[in-house]
N, C-alpha and C positions, 0 to 999 in steps of 0.2 A: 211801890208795888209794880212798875211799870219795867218792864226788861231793857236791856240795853240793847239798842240795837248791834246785830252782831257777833257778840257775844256768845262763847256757846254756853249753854247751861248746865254741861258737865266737860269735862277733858281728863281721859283716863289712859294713860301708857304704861302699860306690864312688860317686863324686860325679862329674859334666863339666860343662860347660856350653863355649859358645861364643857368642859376642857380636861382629859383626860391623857396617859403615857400608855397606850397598849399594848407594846410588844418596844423589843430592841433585836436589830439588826445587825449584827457584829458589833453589837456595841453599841449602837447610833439609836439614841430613842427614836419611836415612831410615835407625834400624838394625833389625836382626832378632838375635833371642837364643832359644836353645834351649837345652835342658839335660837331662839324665838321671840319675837314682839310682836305685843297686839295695843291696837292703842284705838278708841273710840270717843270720837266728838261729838257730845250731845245736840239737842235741837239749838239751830238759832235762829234769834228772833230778829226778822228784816222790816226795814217800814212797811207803812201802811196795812198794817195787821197780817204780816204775810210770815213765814215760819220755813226756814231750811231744814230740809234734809239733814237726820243724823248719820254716819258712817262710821262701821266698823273695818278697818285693815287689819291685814296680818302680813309681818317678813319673817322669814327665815333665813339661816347660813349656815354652812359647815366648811369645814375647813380639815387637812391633813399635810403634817408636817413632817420630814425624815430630816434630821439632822439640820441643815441649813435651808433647805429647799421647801417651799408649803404653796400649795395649791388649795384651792378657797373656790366656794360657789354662792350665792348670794341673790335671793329673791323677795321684792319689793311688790307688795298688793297680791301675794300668795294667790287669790282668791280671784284675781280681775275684777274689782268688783268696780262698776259705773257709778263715780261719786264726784262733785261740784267743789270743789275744791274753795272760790270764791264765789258766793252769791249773792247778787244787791238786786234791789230791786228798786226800780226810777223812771220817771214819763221819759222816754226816746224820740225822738222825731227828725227825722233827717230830711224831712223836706223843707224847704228852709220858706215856705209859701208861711202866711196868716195863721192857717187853721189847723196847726201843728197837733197833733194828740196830745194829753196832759193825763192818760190812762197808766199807771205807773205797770212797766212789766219785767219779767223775772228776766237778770246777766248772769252770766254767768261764767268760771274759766275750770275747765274740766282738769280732775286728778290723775294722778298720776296713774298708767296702765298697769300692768304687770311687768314689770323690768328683772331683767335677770342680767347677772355678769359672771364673768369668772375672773381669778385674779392667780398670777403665779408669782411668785417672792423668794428672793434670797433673801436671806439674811445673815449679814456679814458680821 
């Protein structure tokens, strides 16, 4: 009955894309491709009765291709959203004296921003 620590207690990733031919150019298909992911990690549970933050992201991308050539845009955490990527929780004490704290407190290593890229491609 007792949770693991760490552990999330749900992990859920929904994927789509769609990739279509929408016109031709002398000839030369034109397509267009889009896609979406959203993926959310339930609560987890850290020692000493302490409980993470659960987080929902979302990416998205699209992309357009003429012939050999495609250009692509691609964004990660859509949303910005401020989430804890890794969280422990553990007594710290950096004074190196006796009477060190033994009070367990929240670490923590932050997720990822909002990242965007672009990408251009031949394909040969």
């Amino acid at each position: 009955g007792l949770a693991v620590p760490y552990d999330p207690s749900l992990v859920l990733r929904v994927d789509g894309a769609l990739a279509r031919e929408v016109a031709r150019v002398q000839g030369v298909p034109v397509r267009v491709a889009a896609g979406v992911g959203a993926s959310l990690v339930g609560y987890r549970a850290l020692p000493f009765s302490e409980q993470a933050d659960a987080v929902f992201l979302l990416d998205a991308g699209a992309s357009a291709r003429v012939g050999p050539f495609e250009i692509g845009v691609r964004a990660r955490n859509v949303f910005d959203a401020r989430w804890r990527d890794g969280q422990f929780n553990y007594p710290s004490d950096w004074d190196p004296g006796p009477d060190g704290s033994r009070v367990p407190v929240r670490h923590f290593t932050a997720g990822r921003p909002l990242t965007m890229d672009a990408t251009l491609a031949v394909q040969l």
